[in-house]
SEDREN-951102 format. One record per residue: residue number from 0; residue in one letter; x negated, y negated, z of N, C-alpha, C, O, CB in turn. Coordinates in pm, whole numbers, always signed. Each point is the difference from the previous one (the first is absolute). Glycine has a CB too. Example, Ala and Ser with C-alpha at 12.3 -4.5 7.8 and 13.67 -1.06 7.14 Angstrom:
! SEDREN-951102
[pt 0, 'A', [-1319, +569, +780], [+89, -119, +0], [-90, -120, +0], [-104, +2, +66], [+293, +115, +59]] [pt 1, 'S', [-154, -222, -197], [-82, -119, +6], [+77, -109, +73], [-51, -111, +17], [-67, +174, -232]] 
***
This chain:
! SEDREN-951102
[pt 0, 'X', [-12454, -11773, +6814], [-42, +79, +115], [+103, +109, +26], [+118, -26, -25], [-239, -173, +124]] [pt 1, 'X', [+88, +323, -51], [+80, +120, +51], [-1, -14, +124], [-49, -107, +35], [+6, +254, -191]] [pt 2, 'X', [+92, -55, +267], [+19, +19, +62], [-35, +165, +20], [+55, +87, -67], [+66, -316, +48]] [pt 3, 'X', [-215, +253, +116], [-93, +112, +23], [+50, +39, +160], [-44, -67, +94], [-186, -22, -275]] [pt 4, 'X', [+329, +206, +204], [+14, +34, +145], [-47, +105, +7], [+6, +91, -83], [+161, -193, +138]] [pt 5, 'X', [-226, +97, +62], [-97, +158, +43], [+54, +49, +137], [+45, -70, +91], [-297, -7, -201]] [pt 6, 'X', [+238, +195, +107], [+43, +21, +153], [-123, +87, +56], [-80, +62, -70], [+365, -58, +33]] [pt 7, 'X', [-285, -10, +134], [-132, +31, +37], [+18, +89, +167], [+100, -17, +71], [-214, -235, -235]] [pt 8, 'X', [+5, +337, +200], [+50, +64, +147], [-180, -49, +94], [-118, +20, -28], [+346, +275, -85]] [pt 9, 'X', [-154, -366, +229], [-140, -39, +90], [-49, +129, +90], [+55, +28, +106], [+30, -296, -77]] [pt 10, 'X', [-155, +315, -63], [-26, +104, +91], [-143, -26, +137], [-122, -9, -10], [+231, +164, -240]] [pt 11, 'X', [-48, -159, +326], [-75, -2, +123], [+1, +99, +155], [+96, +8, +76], [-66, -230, -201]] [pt 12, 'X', [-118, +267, +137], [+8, +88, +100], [+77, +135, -44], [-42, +66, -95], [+27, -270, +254]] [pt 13, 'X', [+110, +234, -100], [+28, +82, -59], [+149, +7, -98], [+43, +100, -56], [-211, -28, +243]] [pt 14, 'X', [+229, -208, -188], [+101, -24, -16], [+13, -77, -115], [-93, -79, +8], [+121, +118, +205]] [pt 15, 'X', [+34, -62, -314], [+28, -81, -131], [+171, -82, +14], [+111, +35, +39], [-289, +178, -202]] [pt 16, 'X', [+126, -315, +117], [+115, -56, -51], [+24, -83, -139], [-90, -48, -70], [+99, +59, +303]] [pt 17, 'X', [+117, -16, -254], [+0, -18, -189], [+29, -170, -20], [+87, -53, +69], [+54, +337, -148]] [pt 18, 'X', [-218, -361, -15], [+42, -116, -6], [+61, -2, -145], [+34, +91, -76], [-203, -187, +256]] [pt 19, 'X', [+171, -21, -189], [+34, -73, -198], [-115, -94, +11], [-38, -33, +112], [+347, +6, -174]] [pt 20, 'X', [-370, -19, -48], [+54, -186, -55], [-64, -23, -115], [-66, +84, -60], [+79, -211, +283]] [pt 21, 'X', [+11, -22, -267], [-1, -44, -96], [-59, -79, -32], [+23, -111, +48], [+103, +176, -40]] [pt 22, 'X', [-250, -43, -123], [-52, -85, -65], [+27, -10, -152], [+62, +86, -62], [-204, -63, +242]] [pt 23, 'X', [+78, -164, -249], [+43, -12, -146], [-64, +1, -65], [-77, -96, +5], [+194, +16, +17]] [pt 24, 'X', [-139, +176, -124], [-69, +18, -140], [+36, -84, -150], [+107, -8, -60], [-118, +236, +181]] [pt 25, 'X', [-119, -284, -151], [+29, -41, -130], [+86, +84, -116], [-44, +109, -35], [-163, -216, +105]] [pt 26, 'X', [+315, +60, -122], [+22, +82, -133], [-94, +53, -92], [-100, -55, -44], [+259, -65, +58]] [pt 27, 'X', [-94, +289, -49], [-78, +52, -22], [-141, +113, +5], [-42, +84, -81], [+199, -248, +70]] [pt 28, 'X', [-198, +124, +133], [-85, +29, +117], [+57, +91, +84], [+111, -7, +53], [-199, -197, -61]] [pt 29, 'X', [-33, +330, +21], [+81, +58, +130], [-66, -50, +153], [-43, -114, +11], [+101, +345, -172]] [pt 30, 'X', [-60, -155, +251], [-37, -45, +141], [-169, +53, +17], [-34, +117, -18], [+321, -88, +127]] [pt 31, 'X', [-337, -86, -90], [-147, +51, +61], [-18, -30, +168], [+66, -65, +81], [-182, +2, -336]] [pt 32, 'X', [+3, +140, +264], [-38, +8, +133], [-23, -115, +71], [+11, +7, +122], [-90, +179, -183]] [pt 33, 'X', [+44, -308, +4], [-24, -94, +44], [+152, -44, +61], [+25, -32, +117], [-250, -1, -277]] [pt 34, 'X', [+316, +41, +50], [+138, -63, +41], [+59, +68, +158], [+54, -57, +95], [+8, +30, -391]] [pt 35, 'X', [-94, +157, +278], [+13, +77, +158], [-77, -74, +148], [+65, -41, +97], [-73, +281, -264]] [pt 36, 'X', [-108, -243, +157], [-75, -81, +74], [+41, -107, +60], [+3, -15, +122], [-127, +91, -238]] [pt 37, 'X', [+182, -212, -26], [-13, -67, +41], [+155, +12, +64], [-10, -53, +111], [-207, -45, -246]] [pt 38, 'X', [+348, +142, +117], [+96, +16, +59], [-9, +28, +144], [+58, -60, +90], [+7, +110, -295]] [pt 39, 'X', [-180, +94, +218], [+4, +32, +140], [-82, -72, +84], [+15, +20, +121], [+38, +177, -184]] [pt 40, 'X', [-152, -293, +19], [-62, -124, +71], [+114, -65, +38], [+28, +7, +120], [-237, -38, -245]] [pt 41, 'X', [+307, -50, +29], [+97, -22, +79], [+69, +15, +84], [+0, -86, +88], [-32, +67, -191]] [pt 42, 'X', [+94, +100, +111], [+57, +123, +81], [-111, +36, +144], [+31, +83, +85], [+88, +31, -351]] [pt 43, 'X', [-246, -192, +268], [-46, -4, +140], [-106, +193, -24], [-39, +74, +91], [+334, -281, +81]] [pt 44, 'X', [-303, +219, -256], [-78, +142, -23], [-143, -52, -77], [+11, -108, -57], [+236, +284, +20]] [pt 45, 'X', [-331, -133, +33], [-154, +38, +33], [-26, +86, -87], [-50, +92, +65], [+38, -119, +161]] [pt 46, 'X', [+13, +62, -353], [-28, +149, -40], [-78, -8, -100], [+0, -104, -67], [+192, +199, +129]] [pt 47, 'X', [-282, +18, -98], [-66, +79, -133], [+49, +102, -67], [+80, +83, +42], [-241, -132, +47]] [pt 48, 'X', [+113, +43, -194], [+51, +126, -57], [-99, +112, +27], [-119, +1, +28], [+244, -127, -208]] [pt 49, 'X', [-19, +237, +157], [-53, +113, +107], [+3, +116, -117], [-105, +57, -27], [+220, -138, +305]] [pt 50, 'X', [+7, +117, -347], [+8, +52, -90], [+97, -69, -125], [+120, -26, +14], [-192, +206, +161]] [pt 51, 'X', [-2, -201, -290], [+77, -63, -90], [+141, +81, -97], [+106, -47, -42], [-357, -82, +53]] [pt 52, 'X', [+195, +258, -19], [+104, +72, -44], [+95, +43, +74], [+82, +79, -47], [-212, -34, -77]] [pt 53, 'X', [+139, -89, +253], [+139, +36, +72], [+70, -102, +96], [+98, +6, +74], [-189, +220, -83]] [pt 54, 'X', [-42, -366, -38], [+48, -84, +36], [+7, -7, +143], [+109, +15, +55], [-23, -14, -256]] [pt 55, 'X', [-196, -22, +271], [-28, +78, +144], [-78, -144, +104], [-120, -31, -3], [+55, +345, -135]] [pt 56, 'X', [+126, -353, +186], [-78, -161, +81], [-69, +53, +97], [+62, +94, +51], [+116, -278, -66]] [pt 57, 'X', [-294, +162, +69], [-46, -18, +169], [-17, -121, +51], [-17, -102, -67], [-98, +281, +54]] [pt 58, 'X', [+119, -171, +143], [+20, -153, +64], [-162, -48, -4], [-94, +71, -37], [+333, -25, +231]] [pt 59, 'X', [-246, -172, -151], [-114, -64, +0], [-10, -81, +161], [-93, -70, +38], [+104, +51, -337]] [pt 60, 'X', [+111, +53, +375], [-11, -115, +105], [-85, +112, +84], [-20, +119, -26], [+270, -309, +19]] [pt 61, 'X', [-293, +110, +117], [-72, +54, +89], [+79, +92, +107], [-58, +87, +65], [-90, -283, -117]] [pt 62, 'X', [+316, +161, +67], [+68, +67, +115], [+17, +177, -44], [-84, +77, -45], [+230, -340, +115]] [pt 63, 'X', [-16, +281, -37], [-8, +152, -29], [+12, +16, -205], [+27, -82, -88], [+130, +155, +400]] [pt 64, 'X', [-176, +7, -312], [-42, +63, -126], [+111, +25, -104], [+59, +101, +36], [-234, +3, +100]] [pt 65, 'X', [+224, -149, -239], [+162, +55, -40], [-49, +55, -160], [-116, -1, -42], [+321, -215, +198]] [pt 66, 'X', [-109, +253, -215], [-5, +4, -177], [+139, -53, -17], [+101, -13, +69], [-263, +241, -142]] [pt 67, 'X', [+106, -261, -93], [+165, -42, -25], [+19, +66, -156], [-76, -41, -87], [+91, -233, +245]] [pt 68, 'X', [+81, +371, -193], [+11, +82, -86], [+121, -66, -110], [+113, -27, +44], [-207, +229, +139]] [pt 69, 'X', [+69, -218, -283], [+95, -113, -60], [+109, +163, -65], [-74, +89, -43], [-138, -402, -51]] [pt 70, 'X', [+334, +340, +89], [+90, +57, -68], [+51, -20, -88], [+47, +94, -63], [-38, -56, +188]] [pt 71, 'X', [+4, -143, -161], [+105, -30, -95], [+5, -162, -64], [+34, -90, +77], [+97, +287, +65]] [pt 72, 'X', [-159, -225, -262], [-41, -86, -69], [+175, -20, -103], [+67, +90, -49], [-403, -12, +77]] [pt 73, 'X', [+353, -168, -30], [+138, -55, -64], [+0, -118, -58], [+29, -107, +55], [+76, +213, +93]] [pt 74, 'X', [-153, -81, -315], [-13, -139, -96], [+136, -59, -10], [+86, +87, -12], [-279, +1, -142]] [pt 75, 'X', [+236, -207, +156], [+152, -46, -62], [-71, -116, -139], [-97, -76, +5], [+296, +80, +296]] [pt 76, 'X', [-93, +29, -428], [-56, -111, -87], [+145, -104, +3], [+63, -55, +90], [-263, +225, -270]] [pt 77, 'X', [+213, -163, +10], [+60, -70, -28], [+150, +22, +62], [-5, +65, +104], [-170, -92, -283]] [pt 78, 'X', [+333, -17, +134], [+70, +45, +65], [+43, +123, -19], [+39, +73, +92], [-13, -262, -65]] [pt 79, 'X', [-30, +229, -173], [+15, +100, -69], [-78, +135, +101], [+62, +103, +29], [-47, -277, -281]] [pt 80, 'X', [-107, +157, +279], [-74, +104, +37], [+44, +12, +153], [-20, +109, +53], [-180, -145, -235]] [pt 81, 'X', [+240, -36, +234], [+68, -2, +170], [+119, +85, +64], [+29, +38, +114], [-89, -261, -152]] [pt 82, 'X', [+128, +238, -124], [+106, +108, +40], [-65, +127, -17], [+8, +89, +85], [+193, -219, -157]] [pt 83, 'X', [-264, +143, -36], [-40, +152, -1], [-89, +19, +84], [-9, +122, +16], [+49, -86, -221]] [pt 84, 'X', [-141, -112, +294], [-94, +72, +95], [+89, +15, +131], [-71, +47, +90], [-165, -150, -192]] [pt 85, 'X', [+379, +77, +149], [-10, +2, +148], [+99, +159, -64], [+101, +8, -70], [-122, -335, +264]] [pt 86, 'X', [-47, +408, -144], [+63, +139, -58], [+117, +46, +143], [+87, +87, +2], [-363, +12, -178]] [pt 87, 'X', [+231, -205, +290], [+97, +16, +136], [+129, -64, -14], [+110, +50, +25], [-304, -52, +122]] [pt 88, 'X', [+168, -123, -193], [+175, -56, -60], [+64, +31, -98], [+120, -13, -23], [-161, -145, +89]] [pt 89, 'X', [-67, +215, -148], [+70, +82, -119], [+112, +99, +54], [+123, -11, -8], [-349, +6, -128]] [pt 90, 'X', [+142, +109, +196], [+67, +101, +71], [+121, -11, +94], [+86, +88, +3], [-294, -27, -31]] [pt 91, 'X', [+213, -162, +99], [+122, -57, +69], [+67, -48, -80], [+117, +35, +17], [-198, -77, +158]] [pt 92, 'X', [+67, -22, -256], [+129, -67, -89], [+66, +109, -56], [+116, +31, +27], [-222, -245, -99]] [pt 93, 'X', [+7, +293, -33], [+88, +107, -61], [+97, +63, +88], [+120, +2, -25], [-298, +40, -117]] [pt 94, 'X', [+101, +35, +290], [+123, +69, +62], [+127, -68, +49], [+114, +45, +10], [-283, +88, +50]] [pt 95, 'X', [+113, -273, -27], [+142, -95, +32], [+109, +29, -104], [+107, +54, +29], [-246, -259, +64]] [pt 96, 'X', [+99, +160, -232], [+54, -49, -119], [+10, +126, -67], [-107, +47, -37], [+14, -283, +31]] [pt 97, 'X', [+209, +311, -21], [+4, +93, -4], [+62, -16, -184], [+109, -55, -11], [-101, +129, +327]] [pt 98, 'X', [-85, -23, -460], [+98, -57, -91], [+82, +101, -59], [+88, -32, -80], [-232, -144, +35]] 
***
């Protein structure tokens, strides 16, 4: 299994705010829409897909009305592959570590 983090922005009214989280993908496999769903069911969200190419949620509950716009999708594999995707600790270490 991988580890699949998404970050995502709730937009409601007129105001957005940005979340994370995390669900797990089989090796191999990338993330489908279903895996989104069922995360944000968790997460107490209600949604359809609204637009698939930009990855675009609408709510389903009956109260006020929100979207939820996913940004940013972040596969981790093996260990090997863990250093080279976090390109943010990369970047801090190098400037720390000066050679």
């Amino acid at each position: 299994m991988r580890e699949c983090l998404f970050h995502f922005k709730v937009i409601e009214g007129g105001s957005s705010k940005e979340y994370r989280a995390l669900t797990m993908i089989p090796d191999g496999k990338h993330p489908e829409i279903s895996d989104f769903m069922r995360s944000f069911e968790g997460l107490g969200y209600k949604v359809k897909l609204e637009n698939e190419r930009e990855l675009i949620f609408h709510s389903l509950d009956s109260g006020d009305p929100y979207k939820i716009d996913i940004t940013k999708i972040e596969l981790k594999g093996e260990e090997q592959d863990d250093i080279a995707h976090d390109g943010e600790l990369r970047a801090i270490l190098s400037h720390l570590i000066r050679k």
